[in-house]
C-alpha positions in Angstrom: 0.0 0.0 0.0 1.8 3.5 -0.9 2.1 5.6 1.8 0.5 9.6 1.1 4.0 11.0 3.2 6.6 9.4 1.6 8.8 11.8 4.1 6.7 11.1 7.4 7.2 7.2 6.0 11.7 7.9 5.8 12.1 10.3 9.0 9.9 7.4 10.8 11.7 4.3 9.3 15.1 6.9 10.5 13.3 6.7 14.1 12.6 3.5 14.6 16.1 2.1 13.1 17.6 4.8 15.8 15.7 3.9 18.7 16.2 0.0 17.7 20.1 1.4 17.4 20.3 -0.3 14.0 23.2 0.1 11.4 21.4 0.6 8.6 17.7 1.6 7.5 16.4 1.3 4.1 14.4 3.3 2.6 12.0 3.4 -1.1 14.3 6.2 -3.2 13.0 9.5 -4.3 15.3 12.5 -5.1 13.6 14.8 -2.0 14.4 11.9 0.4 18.1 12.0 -1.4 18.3 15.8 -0.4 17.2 15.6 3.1 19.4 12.7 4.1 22.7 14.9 2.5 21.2 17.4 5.0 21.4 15.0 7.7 24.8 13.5 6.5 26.0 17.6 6.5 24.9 18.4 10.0 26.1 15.0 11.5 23.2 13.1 12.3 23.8 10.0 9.7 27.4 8.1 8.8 26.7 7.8 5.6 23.6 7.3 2.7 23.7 5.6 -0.3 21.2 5.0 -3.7 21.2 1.4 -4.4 19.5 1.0 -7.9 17.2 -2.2 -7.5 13.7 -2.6 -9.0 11.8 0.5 -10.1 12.2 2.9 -7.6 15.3 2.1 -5.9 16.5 2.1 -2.5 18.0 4.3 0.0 20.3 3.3 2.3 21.0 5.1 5.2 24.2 4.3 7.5 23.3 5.4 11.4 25.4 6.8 13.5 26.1 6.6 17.1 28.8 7.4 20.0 31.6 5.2 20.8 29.7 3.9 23.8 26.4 3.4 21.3 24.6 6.4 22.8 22.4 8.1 19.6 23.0 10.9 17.9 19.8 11.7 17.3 17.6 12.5 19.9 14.4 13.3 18.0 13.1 13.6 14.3 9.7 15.2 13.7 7.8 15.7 10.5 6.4 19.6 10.7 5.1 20.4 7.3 2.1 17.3 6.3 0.6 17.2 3.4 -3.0 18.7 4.8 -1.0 21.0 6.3 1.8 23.0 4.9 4.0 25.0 7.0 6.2 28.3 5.4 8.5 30.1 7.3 9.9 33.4 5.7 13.8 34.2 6.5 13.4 36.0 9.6 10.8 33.1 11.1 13.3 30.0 10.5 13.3 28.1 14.2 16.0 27.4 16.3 15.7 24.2 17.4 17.0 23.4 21.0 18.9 26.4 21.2 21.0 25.7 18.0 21.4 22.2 18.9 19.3 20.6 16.3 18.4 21.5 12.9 15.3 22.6 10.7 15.4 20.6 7.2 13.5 23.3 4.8 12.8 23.1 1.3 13.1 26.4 -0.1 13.8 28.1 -3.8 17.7 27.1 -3.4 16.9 23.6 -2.9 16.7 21.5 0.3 18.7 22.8 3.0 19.6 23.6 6.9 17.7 26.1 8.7 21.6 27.5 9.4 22.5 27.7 5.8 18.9 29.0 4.9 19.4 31.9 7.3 23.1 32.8 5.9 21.4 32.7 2.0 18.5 34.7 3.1 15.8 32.2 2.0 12.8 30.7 3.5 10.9 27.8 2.6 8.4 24.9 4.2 9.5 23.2 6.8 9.9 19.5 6.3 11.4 18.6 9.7 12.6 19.2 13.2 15.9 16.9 13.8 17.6 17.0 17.3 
């Protein structure tokens, strides 16, 4: 059955694989779920992603990452824009997310990007999600 948030679907496979303190989490391909997981990879949340070219779609393949002691290194992921709801934030309204500590994944006119680097280009966008 096809999911209607194929970026609820990732960020909660990306939960459950961390809370579960798995290696690796697959997920079905798609170039938006490519973008947010360089994002993630960027800001130090994930090892490592790959696109593994199998079937139709594809595959995903997100490497976890965790402490030397195993303790995660993410703390929370959220989905904030849905697709019955879509939430915009202009320039001057991008979040900070525990005090700088996490990060807001935006989609804006650049492409998909930090709330960090969003700020510096003086862009907003929607908000896809809340990572901590």
């Amino acid at each position: 059955m096809p999911t209607t948030d194929p970026i609820a679907d990732m960020l909660t496979r990306v939960r459950n694989a961390n809370k579960s303190l798995h290696e690796q989490v697959d997920v079905p391909a798609s170039k938006m779920k490519e973008r947010i997981a360089k994002v993630l990879k960027r800001e130090g949340f994930i090892k490592d992603y790959q696109m593994i070219q199998a079937g139709v779609q594809g595959v995903l393949r997100i490497q976890m990452k965790y402490s030397t002691e195993r303790d995660r290194v993410i703390n929370g992921i959220t989905r904030v824009s849905k697709p019955g709801l879509r939430r915009y934030v202009g320039k001057e309204e991008i979040p900070n997310i525990y005090g700088g500590m996490g990060v807001v994944i935006l989609s804006t006119p650049k492409g998909v990007m930090s709330g960090r680097k969003a700020r510096k280009q003086g862009v907003g966008g929607e908000v896809l999600a809340y990572v901590w």
